[in-house]
N, C-alpha and C positions, 0 to 999 in steps of 0.2 A: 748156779748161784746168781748170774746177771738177769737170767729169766725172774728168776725168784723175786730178787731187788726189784725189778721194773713192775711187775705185776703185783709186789706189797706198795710200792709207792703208788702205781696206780689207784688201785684200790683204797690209799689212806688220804689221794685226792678225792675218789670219788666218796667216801665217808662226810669226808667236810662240806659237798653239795648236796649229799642227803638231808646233813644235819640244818642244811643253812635253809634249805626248802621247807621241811617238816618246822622246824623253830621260828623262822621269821628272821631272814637278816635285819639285823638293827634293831632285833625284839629286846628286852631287857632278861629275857628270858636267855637267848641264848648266849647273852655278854654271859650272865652268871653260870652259866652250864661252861661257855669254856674258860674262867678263870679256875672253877672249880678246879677240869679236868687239867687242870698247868699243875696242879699244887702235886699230887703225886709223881711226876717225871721230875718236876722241879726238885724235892724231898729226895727222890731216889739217886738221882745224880748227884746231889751235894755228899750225900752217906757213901754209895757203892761204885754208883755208874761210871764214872770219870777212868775212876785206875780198875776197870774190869780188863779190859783190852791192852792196855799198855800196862799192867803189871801183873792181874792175875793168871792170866791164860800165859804168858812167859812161867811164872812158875809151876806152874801146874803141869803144862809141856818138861819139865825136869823131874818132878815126882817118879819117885820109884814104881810106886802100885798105887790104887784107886784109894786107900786109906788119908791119903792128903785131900783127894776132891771131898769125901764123904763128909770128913771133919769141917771141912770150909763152907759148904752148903748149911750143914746143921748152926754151922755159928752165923749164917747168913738167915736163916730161918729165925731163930733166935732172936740178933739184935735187929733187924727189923720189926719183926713181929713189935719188939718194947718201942720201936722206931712210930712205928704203923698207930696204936695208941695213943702215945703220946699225942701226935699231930692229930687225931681225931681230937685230943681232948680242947687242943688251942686255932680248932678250926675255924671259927670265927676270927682271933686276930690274925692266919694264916692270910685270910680273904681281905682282910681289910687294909693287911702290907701290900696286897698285888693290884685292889681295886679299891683307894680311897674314894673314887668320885662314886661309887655306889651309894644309892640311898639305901636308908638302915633295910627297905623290905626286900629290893635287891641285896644284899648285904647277905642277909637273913637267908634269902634262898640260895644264894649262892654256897653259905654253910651248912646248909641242908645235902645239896649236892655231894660237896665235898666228903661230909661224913658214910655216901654211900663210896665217893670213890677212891679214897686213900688207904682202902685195903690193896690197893692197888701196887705199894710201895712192896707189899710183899711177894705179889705175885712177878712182880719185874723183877726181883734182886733175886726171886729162886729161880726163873726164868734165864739171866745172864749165867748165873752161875754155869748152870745143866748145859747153856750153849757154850760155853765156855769148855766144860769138858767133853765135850761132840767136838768141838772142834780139835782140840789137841789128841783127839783119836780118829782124828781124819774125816769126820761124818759130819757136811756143813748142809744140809739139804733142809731138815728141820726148822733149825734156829733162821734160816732165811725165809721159809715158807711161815712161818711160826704170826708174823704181824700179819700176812694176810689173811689171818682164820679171824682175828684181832677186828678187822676192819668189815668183813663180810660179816659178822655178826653186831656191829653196831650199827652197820647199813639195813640189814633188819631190821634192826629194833627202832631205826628211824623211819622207817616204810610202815610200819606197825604205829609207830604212833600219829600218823598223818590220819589214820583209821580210828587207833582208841590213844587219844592224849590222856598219859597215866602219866605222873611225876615217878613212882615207884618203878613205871617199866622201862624208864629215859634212865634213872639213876642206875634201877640195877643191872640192866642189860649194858650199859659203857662200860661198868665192872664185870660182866659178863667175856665181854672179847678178850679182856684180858686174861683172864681164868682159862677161856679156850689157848690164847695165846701159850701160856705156862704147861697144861695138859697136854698140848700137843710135843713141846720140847721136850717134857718130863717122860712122855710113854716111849720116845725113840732114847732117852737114853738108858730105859729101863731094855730095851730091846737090843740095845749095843752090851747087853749084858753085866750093866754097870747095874749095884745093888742100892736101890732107895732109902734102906734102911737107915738111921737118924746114925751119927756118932758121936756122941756127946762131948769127947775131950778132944778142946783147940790146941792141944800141946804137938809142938813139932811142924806146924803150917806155915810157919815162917810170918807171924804177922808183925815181928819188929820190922824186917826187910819189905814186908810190903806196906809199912806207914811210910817208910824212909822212902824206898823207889817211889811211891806216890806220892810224894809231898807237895813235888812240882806239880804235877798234875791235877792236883786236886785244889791247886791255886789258878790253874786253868778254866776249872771248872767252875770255882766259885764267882769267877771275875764274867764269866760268860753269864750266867745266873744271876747274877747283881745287874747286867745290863739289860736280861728278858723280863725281871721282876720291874728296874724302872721304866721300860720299854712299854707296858703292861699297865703301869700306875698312870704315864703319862695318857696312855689310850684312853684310860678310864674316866677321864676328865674331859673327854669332849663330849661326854654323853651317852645316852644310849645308841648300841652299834660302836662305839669306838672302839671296845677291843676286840668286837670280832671282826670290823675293816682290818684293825692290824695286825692281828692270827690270820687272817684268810689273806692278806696281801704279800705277808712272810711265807705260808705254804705256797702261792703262784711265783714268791721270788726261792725259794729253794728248790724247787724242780728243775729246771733248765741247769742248775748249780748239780744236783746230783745226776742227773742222765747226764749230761755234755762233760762238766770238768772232771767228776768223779770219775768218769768212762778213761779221758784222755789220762789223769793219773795213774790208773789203773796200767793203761798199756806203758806209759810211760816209764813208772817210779820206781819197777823191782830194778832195773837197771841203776837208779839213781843208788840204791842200798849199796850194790854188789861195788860200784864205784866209790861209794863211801866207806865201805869196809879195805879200798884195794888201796884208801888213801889218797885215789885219782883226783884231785881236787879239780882239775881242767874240765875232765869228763862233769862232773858234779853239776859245775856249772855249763854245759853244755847241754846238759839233760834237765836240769832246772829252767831254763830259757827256752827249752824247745817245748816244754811242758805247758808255759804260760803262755807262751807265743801262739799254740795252738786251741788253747782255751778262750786265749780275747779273741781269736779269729772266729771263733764258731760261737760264740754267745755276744758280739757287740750285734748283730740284728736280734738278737731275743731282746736287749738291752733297751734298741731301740724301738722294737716293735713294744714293747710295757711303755716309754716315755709315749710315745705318739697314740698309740690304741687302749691306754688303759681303761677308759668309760667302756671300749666294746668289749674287752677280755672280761670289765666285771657285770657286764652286761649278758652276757652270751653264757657264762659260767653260774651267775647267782640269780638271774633275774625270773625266778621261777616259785609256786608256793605261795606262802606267806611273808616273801621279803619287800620289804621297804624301798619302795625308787630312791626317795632320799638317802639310803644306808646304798644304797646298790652307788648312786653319784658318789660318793665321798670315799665308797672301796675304788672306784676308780681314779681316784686322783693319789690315794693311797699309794696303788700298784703302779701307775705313772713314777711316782717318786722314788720308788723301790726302784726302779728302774736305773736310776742314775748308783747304786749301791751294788750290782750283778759284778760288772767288772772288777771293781777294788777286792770285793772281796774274794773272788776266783783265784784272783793274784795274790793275794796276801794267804788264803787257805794252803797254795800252792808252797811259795816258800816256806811257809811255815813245817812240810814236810823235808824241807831241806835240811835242817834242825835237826829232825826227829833221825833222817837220815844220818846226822853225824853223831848220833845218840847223846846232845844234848835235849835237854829237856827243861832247863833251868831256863835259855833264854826266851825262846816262847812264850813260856807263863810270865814272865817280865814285859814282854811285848804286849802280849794278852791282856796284859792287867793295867798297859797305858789303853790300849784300843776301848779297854771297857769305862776307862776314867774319863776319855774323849766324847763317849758315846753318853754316858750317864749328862753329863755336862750338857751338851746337844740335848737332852730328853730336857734337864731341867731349865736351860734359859727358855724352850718352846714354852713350857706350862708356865713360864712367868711371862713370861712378855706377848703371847699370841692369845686372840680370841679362842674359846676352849673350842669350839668346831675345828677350826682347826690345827689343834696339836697336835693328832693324832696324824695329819699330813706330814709335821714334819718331824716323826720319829726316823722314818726312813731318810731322810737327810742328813738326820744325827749319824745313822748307821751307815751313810754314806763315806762324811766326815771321817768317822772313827776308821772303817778299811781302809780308807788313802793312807791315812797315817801309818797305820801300822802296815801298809804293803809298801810302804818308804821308809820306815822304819827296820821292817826285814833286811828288805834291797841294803841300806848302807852297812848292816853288821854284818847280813852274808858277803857282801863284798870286802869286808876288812879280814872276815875270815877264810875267804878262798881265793882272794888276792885280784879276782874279777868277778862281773857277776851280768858280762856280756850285752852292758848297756849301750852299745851304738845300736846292735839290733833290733832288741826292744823297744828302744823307741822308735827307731825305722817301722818296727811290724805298727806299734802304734798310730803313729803319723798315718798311716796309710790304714790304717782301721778306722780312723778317727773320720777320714775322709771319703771314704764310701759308705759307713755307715751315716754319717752326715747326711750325706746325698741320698742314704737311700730314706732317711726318718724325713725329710725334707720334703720328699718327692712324694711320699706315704701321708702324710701330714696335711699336702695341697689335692691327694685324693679323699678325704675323710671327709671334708667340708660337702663336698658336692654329690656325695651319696648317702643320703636318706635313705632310710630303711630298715628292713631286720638287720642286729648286730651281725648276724652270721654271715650273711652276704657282704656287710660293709669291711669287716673282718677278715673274711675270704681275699675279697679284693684287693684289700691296702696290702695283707701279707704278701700274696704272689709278687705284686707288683713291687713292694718293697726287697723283698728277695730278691726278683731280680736285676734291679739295679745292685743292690750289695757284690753279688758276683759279680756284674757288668765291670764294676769300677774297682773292684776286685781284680779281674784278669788286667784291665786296663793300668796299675797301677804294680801288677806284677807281684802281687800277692800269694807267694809260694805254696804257704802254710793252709791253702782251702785244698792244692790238691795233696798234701801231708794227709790232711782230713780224710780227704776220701778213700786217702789208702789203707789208712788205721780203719777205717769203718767195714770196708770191706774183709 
């Protein structure tokens, strides 16, 4: 499954360089190709996605026989299918909520796009489902290989169109990966000997208990969605290229976030459960702080190396094809300011399992839904008061803003509710993060001026070097938690 994970994520980076070379970063073309492709994950998440994981695969996992999943798919089939129309019908004002700075013929194509790709609502919501019940019969190899069939076949059809630029073969082949995506889950669970066949009647599925259990959660998810939607409108006003600087600066600030913290949760969290179930509240918090401790420690140089290299990262990454040096400059000041957002939200992601660990779920979405009031707020004074070039720099600031809040926000409730929440050390590990990675974006930053050249090499250089000053001042300062790291990695 971590193979699987790293090798769809890879691959769903290398998609986004496909597409950004084949399109033209900063083309207006491909702004409207990726608001388009937002609106179906957007749609499917607000309808299904949110409470698939945290409500339905729980019951599903209690179903007597295959008669519960059969009935659940089919009514997922169904009301999306009416879902999936509808939103084709209101596709243009779909576009025009996410991307008001579109002019009407951008506008115009961008709901062209769309109409090829929000059949897509269906293929993801039958897609979760089928992974969903592979999973509660123990079979997870599919549903995680499942986005890489996804991404190798858009990367095609981006390769393909740098050859024959066809609008029909850009629109239908994005809907394409997806299709393979859903095909590929659907045949392994037809091979788990689960029967495909439709079952018409939702009676007995339990869907009062799963509006109820998801309630919260679906307040999670809309508050997340309300901040990628203005996150998205704000972009869309600095012009052409601004939302795809801020889709392509968002995917380079989420990677480091899923390989490094997701990893560290990973070894970390089953522990945090079994201590939440025993009551252990000590332990809880002990396991909570060692969590994050090990998280700021292994991503404050990724943090700093995006604040100090971000021109070379979006240079070395996009500067290839038909993209725009001007779109390539402004995704780097982009990714620079995403940079100051990595940490907050690592820690705030983190606690927020602490929660889920006490099998609360009310206060998160309350949290959630300040983090995304903060962050909206941030989106909306940039678009009034900053020149529209650059607004789009300071969404990532907004989204700065918003994490601290609400990872100080966590911090004081989990502390009220576990009676500590292990703050001498935390800010100790901080303090002592703050100051080698200082010195090392510093030391990084006074090498960058003086090497001209290919990004790669100027890249290469400041990384090593920055590196290793981080651990230099790292050991020097008695920074426990790098060799934690190494043992968990090993």
């Amino acid at each position: 499954m971590a193979l699987a994970t790293l090798a769809s994520r890879a691959a769903g980076f290398a998609r986004i360089l496909v597409l950004a070379s084949a399109l033209g970063l900063g083309s207006r073309l491909l702004d409207a190709y990726n608001v388009a492709n937002t609106l179906p994950n957007a749609v499917f998440e607000l309808v299904v996605g949110g409470a698939m994981a945290s409500v339905v695969v729980p019951l599903l996992a209690r179903a007597p026989d295959d008669s519960h999943a059969r009935r659940l798919m089919t009514l997922i089939v169904y009301a999306l299918s009416a879902v999936t129309v509808a939103a084709m019908l209101v596709a243009p004002w779909l576009v025009s909520l996410y991307a008001p700075g579109f002019s009407p013929d951008q506008r115009a194509l961008a709901a062209d796009f769309a109409r090829f790709f929000l059949p897509q609502i269906l293929f993801y919501g039958v897609s979760a489902v089928a992974g969903a019940v592979l999973n509660t019969r123990g079979r997870f190899a599919a549903p995680a290989w499942a986005p890489l069939v996804n991404s190798l076949i858009v990367i095609a059809v981006g390769l393909l169109y740098l050859v024959f630029p066809s609008f029909t073969l850009l629109a239908a082949g994005t809907t394409a990966g997806v299709l393979g995506q859903m095909t590929l889950v659907l045949w392994a669970l037809a091979r788990s000997g689960f029967s495909l066949r439709p079952r018409l009647d939702p009676r007995g599925i339990g869907l009062r208990r799963i509006a109820r259990l998801g309630g919260w959660v679906l307040l999670s998810v809309v508050a997340a969605q309300v901040l990628l939607a203005v996150a998205t409108r704000a972009a869309s006003l600095s012009g052409p290229g601004g939302v795809t600087a801020y889709q392509n600066a968002l995917a380079i600030f989420q990677m480091p976030y899923a390989v490094i913290a997701l990893s560290v949760m990973t070894a970390i969290l089953p522990r945090l459960s079994r201590s939440a179930a025993d009551r252990n509240h000590r332990q809880v918090t002990e396991d909570l702080s060692r969590a994050v401790r090990l998280a700021v420690v292994a991503l404050a140089p990724i943090a700093a190396a995006m604040l100090v290299l971000g021109p070379q990262i979006a240079t070395l990454l996009f500067a290839h094809g038909r993209s725009s040096p001007d779109a390539i400059a402004r995704l780097g000041l982009v990714v620079a300011a995403f940079g100051l957002a990595l940490i907050p939200f690592a820690g705030y992601a983190i606690l927020q399992r602490g929660f889920y660990a006490l099998q609360d779920t009310r206060t998160p979405a309350l949290i959630t839904t300040g983090v995304t009031a903060v962050g909206v707020l941030g989106c909306l004074v940039a678009g009034w008061t900053l020149p529209s070039a650059h607004v789009v720099v300071a969404v990532p600031l907004a989204y700065a803003l918003a994490y601290t809040t609400g990872l100080i926000a966590s911090a004081v409730v989990l502390r009220r509710r576990l009676g500590r929440i292990d703050g001498h050390r935390l800010l100790r590990t901080h303090a002592k993060v703050a100051l080698a990675g200082g010195l090392a974006g510093a030391v990084t930053a006074a090498l960058v001026v003086p090497l001209p050249g290919p990004a790669l090499v100027t890249f290469t250089a400041a990384a090593v070097v920055g590196a290793a000053v981080y651990l230099a001042v790292a050991k020097l300062v008695h920074l426990s938690e790098v060799r934690q790291l190494v043992r968990l990695a090993v």
